[in-house]
N, CA, C and O of each residue as an XYZ file, in Angstrom:
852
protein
N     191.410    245.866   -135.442
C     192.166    244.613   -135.366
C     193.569    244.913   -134.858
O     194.089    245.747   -135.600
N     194.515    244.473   -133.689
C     195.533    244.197   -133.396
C     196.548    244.070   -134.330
O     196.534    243.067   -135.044
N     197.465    244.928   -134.468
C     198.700    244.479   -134.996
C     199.422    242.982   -134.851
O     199.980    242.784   -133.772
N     199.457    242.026   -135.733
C     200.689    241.175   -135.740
C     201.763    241.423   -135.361
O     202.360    240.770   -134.505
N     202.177    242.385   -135.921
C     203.621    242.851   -135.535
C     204.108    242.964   -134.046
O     205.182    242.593   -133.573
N     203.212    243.474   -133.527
C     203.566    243.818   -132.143
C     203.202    242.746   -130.959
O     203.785    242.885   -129.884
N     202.391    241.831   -131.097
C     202.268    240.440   -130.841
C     203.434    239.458   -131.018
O     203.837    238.724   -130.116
N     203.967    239.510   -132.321
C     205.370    238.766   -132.085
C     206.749    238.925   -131.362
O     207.771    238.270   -131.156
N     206.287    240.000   -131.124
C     208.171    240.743   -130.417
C     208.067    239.739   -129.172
O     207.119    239.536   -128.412
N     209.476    239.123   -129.213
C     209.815    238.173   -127.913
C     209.762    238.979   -126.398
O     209.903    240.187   -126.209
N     209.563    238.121   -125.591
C     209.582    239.052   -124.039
C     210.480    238.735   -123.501
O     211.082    239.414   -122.668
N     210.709    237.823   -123.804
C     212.086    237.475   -123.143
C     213.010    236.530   -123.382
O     212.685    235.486   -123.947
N     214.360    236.783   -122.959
C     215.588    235.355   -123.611
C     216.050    236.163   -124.575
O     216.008    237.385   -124.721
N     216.658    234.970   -125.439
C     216.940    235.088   -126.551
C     216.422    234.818   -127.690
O     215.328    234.265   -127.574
N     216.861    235.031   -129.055
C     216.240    234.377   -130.041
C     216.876    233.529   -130.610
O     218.020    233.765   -130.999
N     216.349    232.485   -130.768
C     217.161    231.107   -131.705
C     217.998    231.276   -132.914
O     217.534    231.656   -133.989
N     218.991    231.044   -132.754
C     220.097    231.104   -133.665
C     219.481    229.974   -134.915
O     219.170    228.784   -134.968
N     219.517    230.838   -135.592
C     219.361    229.955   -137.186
C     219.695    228.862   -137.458
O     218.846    228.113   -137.941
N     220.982    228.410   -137.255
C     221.155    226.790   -137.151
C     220.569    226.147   -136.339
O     220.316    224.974   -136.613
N     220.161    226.700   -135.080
C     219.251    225.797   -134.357
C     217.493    225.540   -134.668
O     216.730    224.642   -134.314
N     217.284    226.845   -135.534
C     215.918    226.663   -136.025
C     215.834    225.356   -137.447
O     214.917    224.650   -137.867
N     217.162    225.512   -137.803
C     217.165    224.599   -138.919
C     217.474    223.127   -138.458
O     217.003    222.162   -139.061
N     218.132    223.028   -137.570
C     218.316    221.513   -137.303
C     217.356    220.991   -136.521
O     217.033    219.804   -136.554
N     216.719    222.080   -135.582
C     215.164    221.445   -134.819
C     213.929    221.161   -136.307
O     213.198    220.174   -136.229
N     213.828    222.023   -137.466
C     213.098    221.681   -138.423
C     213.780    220.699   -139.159
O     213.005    220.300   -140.028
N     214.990    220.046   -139.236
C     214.979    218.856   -139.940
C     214.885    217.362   -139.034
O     214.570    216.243   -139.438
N     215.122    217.632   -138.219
C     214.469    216.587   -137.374
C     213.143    216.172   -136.951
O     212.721    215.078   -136.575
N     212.572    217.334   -137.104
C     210.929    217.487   -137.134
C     210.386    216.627   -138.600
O     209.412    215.887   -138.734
N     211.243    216.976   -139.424
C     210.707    215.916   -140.794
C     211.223    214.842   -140.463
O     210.360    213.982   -140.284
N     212.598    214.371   -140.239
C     212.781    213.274   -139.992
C     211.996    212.012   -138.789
O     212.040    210.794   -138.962
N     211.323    212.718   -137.610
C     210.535    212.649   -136.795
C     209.076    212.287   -137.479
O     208.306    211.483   -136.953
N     208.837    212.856   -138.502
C     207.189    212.839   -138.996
C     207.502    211.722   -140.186
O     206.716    210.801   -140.411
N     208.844    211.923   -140.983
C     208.368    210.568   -142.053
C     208.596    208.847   -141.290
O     208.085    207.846   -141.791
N     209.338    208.828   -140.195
C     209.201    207.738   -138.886
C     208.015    207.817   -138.637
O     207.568    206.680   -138.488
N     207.158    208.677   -138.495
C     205.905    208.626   -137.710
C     205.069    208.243   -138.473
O     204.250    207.509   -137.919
N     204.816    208.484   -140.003
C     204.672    207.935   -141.103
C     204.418    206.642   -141.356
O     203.469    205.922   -141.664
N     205.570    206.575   -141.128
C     206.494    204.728   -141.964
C     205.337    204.039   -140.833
O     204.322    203.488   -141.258
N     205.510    204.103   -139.978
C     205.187    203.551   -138.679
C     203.549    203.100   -138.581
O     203.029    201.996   -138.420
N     202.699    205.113   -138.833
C     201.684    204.791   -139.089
C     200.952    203.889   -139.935
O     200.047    203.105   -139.647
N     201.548    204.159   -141.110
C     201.312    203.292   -142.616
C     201.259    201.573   -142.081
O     200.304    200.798   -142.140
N     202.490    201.362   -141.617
C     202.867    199.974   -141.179
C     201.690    199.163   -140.051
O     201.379    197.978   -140.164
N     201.217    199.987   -139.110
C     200.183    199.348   -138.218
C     198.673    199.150   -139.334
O     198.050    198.121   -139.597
N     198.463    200.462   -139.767
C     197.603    200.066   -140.901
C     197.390    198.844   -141.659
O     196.328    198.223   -141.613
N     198.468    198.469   -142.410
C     198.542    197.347   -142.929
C     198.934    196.017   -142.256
O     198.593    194.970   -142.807
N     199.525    195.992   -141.272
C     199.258    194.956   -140.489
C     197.902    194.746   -139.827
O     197.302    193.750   -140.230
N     197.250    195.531   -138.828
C     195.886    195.759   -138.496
C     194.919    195.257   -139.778
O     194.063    194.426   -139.473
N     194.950    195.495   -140.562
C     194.121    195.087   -142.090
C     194.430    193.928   -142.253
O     193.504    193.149   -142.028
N     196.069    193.144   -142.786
C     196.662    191.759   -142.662
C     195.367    190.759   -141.449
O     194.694    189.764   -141.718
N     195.421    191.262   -140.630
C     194.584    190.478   -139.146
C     193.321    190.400   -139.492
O     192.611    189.412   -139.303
N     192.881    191.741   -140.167
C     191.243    191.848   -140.355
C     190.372    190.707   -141.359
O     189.298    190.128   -141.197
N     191.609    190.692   -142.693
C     191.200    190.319   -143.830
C     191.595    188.390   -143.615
O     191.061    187.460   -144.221
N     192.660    188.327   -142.578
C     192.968    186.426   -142.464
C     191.580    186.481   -142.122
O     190.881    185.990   -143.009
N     190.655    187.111   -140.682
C     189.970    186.149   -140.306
C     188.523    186.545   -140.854
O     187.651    186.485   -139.987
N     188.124    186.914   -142.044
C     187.064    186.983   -142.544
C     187.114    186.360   -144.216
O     186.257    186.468   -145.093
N     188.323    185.750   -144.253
C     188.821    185.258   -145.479
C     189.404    183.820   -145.478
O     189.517    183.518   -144.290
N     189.712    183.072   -146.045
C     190.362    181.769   -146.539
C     192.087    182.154   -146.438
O     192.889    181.226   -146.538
N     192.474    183.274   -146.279
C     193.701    183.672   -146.631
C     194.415    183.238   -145.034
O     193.874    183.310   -143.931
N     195.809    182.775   -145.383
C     195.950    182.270   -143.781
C     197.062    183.767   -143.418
O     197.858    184.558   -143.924
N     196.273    183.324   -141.983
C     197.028    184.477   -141.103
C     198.007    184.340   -140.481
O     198.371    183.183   -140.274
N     198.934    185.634   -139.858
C     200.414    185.412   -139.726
C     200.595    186.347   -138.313
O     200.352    187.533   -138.085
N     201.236    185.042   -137.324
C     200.762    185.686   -135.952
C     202.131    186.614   -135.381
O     202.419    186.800   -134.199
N     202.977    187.205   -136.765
C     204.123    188.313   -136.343
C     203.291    189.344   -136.638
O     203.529    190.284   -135.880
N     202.193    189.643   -137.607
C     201.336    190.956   -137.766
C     201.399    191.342   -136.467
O     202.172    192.199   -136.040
N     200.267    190.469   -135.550
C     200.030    191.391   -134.442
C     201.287    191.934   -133.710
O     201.400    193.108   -133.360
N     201.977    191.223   -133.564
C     203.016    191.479   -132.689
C     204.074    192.835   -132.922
O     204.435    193.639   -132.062
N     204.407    192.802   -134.261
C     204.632    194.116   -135.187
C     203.607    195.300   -134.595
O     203.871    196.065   -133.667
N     203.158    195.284   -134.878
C     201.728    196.185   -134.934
C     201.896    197.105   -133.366
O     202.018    198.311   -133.148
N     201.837    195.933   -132.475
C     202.099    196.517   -131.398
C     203.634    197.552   -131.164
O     203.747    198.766   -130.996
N     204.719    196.399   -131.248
C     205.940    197.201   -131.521
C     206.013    199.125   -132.420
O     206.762    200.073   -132.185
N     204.959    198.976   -133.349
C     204.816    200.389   -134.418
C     204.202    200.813   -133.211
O     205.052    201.551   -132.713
N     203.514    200.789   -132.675
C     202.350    201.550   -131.716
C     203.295    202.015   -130.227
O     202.869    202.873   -129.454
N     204.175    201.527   -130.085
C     204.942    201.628   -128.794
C     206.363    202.785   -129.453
O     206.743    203.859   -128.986
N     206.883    201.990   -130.718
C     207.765    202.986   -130.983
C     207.272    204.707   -131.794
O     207.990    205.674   -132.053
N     205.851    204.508   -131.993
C     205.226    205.568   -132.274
C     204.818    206.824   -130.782
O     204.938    208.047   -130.714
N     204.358    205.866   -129.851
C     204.135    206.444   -128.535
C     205.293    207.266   -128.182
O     205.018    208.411   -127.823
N     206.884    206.841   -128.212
C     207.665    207.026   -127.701
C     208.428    207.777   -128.571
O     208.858    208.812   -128.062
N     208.869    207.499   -130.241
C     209.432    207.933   -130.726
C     209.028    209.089   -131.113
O     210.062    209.650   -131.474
N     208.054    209.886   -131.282
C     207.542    211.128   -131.955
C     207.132    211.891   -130.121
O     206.086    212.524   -129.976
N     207.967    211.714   -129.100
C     207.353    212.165   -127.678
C     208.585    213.576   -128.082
O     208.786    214.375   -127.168
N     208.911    213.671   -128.667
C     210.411    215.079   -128.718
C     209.475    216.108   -130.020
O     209.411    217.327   -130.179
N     208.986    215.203   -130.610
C     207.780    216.294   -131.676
C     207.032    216.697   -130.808
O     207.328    217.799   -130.345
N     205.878    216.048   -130.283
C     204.883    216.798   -129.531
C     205.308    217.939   -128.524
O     204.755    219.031   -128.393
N     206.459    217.434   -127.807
C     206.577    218.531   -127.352
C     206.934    220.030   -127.792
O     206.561    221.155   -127.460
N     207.865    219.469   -128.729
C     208.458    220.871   -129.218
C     207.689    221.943   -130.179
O     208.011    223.007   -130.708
N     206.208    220.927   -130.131
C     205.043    221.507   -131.018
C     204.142    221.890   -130.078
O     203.028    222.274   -130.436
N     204.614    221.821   -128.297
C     203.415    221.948   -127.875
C     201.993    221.231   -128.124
O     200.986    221.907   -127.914
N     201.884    220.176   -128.470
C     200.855    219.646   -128.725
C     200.627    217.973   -127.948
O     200.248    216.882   -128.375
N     201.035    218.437   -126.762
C     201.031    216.924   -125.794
C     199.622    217.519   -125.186
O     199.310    218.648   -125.564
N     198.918    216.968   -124.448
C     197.376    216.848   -123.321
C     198.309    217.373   -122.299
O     199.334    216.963   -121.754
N     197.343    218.762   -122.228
C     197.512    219.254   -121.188
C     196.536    220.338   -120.699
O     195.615    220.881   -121.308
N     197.094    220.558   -119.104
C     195.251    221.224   -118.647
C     196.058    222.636   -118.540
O     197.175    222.562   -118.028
N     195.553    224.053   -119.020
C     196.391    225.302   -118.988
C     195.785    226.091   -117.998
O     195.492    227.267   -118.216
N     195.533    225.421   -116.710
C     195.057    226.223   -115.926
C     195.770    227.475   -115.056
O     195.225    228.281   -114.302
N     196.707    227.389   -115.305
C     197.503    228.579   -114.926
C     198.141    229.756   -115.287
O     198.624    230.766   -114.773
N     197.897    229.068   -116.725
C     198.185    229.832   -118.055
C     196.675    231.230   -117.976
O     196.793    232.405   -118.322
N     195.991    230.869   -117.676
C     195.125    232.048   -116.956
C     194.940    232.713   -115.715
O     194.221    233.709   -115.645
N     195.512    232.258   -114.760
C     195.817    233.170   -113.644
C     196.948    233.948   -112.953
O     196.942    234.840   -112.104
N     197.939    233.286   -113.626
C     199.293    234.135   -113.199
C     199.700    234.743   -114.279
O     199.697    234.391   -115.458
N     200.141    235.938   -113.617
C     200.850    236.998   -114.474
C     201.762    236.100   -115.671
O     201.803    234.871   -115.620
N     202.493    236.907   -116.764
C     203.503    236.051   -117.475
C     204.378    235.916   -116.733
O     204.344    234.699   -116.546
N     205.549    236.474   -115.871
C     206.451    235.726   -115.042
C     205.833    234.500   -114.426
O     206.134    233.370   -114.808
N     205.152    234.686   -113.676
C     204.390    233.245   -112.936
C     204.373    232.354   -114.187
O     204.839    231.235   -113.972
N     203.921    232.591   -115.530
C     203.654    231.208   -116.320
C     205.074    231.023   -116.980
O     205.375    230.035   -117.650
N     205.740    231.865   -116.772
C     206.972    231.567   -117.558
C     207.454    230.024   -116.605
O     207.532    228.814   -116.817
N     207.712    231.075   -115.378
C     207.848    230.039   -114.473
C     207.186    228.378   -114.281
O     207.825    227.335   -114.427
N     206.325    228.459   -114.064
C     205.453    227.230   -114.219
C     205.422    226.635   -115.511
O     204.494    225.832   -115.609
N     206.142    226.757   -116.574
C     206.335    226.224   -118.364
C     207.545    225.855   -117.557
O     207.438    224.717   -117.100
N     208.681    226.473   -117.234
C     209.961    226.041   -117.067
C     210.035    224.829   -115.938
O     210.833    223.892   -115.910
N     209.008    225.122   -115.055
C     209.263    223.747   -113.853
C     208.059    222.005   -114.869
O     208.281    220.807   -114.690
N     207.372    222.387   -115.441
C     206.550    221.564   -116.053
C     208.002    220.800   -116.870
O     208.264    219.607   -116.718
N     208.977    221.895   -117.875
C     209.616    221.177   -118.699
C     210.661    220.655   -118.106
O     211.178    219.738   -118.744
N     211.175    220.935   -117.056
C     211.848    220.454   -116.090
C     211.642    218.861   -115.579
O     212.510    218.006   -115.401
N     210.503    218.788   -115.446
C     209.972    217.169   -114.635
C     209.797    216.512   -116.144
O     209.693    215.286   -116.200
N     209.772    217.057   -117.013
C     209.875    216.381   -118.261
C     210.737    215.601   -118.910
O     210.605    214.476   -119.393
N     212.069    216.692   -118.839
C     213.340    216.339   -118.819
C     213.582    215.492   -118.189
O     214.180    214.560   -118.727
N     213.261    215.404   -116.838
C     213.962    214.744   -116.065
C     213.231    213.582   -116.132
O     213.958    212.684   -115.707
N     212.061    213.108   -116.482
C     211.093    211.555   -116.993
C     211.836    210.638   -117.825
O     212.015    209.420   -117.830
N     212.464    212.281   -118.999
C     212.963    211.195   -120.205
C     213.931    210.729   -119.766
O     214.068    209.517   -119.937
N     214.612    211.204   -119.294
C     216.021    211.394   -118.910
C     215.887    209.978   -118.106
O     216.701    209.208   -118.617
N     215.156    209.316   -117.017
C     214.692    208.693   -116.617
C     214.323    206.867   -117.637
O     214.856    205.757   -117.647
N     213.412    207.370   -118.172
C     213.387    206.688   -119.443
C     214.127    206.033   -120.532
O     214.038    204.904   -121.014
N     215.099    207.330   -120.866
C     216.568    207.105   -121.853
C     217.205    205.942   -121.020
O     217.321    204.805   -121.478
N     217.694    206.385   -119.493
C     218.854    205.756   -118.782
C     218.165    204.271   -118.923
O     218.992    203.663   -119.601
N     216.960    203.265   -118.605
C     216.784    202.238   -118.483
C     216.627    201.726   -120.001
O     217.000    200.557   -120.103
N     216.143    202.331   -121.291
C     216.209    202.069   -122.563
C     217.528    201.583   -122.646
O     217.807    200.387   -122.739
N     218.795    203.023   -122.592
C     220.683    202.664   -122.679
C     220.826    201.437   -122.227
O     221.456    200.591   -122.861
N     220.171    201.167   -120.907
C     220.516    199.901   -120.748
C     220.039    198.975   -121.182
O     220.922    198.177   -121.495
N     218.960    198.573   -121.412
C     218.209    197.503   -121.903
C     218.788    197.171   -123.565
O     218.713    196.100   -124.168
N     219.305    198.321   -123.982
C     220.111    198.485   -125.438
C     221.307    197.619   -124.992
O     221.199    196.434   -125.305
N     222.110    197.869   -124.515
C     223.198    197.524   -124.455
C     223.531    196.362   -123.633
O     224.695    196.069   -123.358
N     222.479    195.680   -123.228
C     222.979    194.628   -122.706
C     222.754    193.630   -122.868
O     222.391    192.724   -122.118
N     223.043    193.723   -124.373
C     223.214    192.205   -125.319
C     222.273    191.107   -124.707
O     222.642    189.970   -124.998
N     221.330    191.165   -124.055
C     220.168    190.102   -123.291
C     220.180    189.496   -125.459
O     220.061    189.989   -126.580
N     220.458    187.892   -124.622
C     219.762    187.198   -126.091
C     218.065    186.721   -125.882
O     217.499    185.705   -126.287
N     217.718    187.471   -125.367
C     215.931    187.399   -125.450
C     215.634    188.478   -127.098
O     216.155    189.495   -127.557
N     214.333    187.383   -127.610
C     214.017    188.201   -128.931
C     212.785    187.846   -128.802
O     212.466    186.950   -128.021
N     211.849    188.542   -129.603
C     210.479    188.629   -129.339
C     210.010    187.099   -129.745
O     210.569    186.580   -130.711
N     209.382    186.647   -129.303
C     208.198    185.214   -129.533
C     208.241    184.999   -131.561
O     208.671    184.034   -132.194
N     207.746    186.042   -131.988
C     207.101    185.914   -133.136
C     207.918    186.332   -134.550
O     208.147    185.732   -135.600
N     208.300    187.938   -133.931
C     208.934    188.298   -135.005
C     210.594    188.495   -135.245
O     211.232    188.905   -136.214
N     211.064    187.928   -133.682
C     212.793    187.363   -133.697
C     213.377    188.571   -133.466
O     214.571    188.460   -133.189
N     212.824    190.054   -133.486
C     213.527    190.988   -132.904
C     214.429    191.140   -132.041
O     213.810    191.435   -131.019
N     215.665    191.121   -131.775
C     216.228    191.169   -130.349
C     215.699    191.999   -129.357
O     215.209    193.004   -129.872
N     215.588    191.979   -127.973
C     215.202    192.622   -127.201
C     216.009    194.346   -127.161
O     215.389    195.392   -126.973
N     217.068    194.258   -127.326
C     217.854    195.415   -127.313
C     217.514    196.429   -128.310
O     217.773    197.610   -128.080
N     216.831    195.982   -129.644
C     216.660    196.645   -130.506
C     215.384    197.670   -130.766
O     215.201    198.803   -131.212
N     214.305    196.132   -129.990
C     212.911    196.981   -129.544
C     213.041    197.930   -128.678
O     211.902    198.274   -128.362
N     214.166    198.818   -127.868
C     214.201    200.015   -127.103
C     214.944    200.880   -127.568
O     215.261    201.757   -126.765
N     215.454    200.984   -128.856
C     216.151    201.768   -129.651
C     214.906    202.842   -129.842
O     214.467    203.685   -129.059
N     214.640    202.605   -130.740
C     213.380    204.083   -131.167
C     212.888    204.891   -129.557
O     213.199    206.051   -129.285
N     212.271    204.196   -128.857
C     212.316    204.811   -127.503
C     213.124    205.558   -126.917
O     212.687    206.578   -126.382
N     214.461    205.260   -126.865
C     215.127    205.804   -126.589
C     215.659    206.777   -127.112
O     216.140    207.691   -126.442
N     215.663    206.742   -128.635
C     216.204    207.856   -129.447
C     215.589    209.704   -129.533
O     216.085    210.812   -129.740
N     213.670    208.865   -129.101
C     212.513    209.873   -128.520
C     212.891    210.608   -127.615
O     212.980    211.833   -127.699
N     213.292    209.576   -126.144
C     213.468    209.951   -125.009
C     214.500    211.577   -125.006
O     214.160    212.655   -124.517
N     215.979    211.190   -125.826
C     216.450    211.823   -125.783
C     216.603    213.289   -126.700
O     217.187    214.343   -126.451
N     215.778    212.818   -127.892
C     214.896    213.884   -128.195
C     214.021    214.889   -127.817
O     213.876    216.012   -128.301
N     213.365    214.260   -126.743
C     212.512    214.674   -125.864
C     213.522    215.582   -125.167
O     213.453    216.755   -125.534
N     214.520    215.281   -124.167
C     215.133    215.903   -123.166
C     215.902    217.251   -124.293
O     216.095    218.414   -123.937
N     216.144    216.821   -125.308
C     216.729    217.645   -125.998
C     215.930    218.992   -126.243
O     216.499    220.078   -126.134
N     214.549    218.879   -126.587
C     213.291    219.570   -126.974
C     213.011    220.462   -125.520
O     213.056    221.691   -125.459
N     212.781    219.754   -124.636
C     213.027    220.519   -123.313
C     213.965    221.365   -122.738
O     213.684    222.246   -121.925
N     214.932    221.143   -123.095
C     216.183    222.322   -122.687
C     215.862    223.206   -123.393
O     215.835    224.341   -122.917
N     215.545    223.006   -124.638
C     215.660    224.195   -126.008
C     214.694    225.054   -125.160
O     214.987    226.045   -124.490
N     213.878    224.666   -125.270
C     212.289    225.296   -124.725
C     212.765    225.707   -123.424
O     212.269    226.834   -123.453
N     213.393    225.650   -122.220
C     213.915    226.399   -121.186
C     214.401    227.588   -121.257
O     213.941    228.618   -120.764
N     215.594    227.404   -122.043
C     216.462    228.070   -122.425
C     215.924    229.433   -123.394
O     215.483    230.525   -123.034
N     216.098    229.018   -124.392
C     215.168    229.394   -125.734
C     213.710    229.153   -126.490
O     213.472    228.653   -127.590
N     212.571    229.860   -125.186
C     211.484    229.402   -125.419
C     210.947    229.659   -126.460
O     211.477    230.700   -126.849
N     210.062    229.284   -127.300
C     209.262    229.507   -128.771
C     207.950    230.367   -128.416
O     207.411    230.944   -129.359
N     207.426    230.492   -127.208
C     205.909    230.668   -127.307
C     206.070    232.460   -126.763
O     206.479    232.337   -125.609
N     205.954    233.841   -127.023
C     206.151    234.808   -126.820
C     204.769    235.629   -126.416
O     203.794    235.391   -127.130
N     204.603    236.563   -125.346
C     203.533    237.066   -124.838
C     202.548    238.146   -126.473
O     202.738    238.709   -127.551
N     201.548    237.773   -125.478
C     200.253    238.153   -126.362
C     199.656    237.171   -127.921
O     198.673    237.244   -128.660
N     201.074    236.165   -127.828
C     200.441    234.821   -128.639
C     199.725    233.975   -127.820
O     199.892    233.796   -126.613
N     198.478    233.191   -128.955
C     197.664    232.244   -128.296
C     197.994    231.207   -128.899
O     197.759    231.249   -130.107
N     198.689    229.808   -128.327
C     198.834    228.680   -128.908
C     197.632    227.329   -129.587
O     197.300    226.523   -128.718
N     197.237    227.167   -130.504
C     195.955    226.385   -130.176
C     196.876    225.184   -130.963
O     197.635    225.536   -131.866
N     196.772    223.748   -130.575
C     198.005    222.653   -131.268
C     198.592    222.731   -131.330
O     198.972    221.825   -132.071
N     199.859    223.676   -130.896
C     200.664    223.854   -130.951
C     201.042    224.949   -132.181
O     202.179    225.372   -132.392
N     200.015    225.257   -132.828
C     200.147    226.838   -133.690
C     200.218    227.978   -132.919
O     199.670    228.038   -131.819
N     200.788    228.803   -133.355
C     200.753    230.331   -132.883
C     200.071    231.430   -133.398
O     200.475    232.051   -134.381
N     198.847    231.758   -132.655
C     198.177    232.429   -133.429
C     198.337    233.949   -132.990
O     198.079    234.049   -131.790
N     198.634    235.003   -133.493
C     198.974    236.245   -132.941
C     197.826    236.848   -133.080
O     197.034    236.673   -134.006
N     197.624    238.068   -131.541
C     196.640    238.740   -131.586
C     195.556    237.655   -131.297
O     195.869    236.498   -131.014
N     194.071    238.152   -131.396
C     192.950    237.852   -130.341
C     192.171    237.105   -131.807
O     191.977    237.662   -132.887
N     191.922    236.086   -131.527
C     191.272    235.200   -133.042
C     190.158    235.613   -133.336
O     189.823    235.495   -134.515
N     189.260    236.200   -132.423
C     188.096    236.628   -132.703
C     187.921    238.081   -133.752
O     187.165    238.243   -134.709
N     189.093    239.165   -133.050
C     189.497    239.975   -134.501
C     189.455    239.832   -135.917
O     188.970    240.447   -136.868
N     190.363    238.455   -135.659
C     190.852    238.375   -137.107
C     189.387    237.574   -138.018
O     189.162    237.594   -139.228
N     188.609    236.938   -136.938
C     187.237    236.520   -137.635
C     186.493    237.154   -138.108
O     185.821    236.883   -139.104
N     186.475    238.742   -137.062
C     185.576    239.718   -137.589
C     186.033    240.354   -138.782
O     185.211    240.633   -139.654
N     187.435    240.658   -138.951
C     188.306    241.096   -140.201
C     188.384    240.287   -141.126
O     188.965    240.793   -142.087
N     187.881    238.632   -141.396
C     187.700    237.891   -142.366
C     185.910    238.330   -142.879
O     185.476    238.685   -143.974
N     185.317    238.143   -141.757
C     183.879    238.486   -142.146
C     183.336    239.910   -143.114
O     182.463    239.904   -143.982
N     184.238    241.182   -142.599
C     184.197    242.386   -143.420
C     184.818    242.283   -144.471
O     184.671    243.158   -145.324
N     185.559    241.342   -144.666
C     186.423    241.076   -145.809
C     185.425    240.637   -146.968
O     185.090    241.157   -148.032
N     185.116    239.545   -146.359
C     184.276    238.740   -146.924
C     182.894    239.261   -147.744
O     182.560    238.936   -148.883
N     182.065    240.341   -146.641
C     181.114    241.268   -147.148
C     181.487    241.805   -148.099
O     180.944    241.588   -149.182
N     182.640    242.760   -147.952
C     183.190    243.802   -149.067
C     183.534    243.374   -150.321
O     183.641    244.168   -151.255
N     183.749    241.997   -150.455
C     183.865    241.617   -151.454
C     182.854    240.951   -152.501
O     182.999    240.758   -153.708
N     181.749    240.655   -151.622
C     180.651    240.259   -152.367
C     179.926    241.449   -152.663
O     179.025    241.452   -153.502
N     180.358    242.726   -151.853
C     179.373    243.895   -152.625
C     180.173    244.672   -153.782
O     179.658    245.363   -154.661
N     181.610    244.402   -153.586
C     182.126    245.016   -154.836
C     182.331    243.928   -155.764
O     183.469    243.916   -156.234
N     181.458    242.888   -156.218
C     181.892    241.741   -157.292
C     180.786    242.513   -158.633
O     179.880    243.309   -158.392
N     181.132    242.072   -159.845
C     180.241    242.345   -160.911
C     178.576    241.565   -160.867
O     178.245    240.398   -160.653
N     177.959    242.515   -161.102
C     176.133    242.203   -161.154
C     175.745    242.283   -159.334
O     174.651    241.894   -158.926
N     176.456    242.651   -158.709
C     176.284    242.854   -156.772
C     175.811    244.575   -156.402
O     175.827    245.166   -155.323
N     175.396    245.059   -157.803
C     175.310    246.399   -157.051
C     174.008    246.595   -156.940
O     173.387    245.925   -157.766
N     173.298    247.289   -156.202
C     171.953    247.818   -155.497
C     171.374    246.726   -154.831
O     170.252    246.814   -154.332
N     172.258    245.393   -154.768
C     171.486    244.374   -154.025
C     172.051    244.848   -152.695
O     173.131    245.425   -152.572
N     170.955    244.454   -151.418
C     171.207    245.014   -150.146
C     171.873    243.032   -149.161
O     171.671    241.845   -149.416
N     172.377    243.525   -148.466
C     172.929    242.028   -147.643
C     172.125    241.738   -146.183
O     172.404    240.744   -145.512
């Protein structure tokens, strides 16, 4: 089995300064209990809709409209998590044919057009924020300016998550990412080193001796 140890040593850059590992992990919670609130909230609206029209109970036509709003500021607002977890859809086809310089490269131009989307994104949100439009949603009276807040706050999360990752990348050679976990060394090792594990321990347990496996 492969050493861990020697799988983690960085290849290159730098290494993240501690305050920055700590303020990217508290935003990551703050990011997930939003993502939360949010999830929870479509739930129970989605259910609100289900239960008016199979029931006597009268229904309330800001649910849907809510519902949607959670689903848009969920899309957008948790877009600076996925990335920085690595865990957006994506095809890694290059990630197997070029050397690591080549993929370093090709991670850095990918996060690049990324940046530059949100960045994209943020600038028409800023505005749509700030320009007091007295349009508010049909149903649930939201101002328009307010429904592009969370979006925007993503966006620039997002661009934020992308520099880091330029700069100060997280993912280091001879790791395999699967969801955005880091798994060191070759997984199939460590399966076979769970499996002998596993044997050895059922032949050294009490009443296991002279039985054959």
């Amino acid at each position: 089995m492969q050493e861990t140890g020697e799988a983690r040593t960085p290849s290159a850059g730098w290494q993240r300064p501690r305050w920055l590992v700590r303020g990217l992990r508290g935003i990551e919670l703050l990011e997930l209990a939003v993502g939360a609130v949010l999830v929870t909230a479509m739930v129970v609206l989605v259910m609100m809709q289900v239960v008016s029209r199979v029931t006597p109970v009268e229904s309330y036509v800001w649910t849907g409209e809510l519902a949607r709003f959670c689903l848009l500021w969920l899309a957008f607002g948790l877009s600076g998590y996925l990335l920085g977890r690595d865990e957006h859809i994506a095809l890694d086809v290059a990630d197997h044919v070029l050397p690591a310089p080549g993929q370093r490269l090709v991670r850095a131009f990918s996060l690049l057009v990324v940046a530059a989307t949100a960045v994209m994104f943020g600038y028409e949100g800023l505005d749509l924020f700030t320009s007091g439009s007295p349009i508010k949603s049909p149903a649930t009276g939201i101002p328009q300016g307010w429904i592009y807040f969370i979006p925007l706050v993503g966006m620039a999360l997002t661009v934020l998550r992308a520099l880091v990752e330029i700069v100060l990348p997280s993912s280091n050679d001879g790791q395999i990412r699967v969801a955005g976990e880091v798994i060191a060394g070759d997984p199939t090792d460590d399966a076979d080193a769970m499996t002998r594990a596993t044997i050895e321990e059922a032949a050294s347990a009490p009443g296991a001796g002279g039985r054959g496996l």
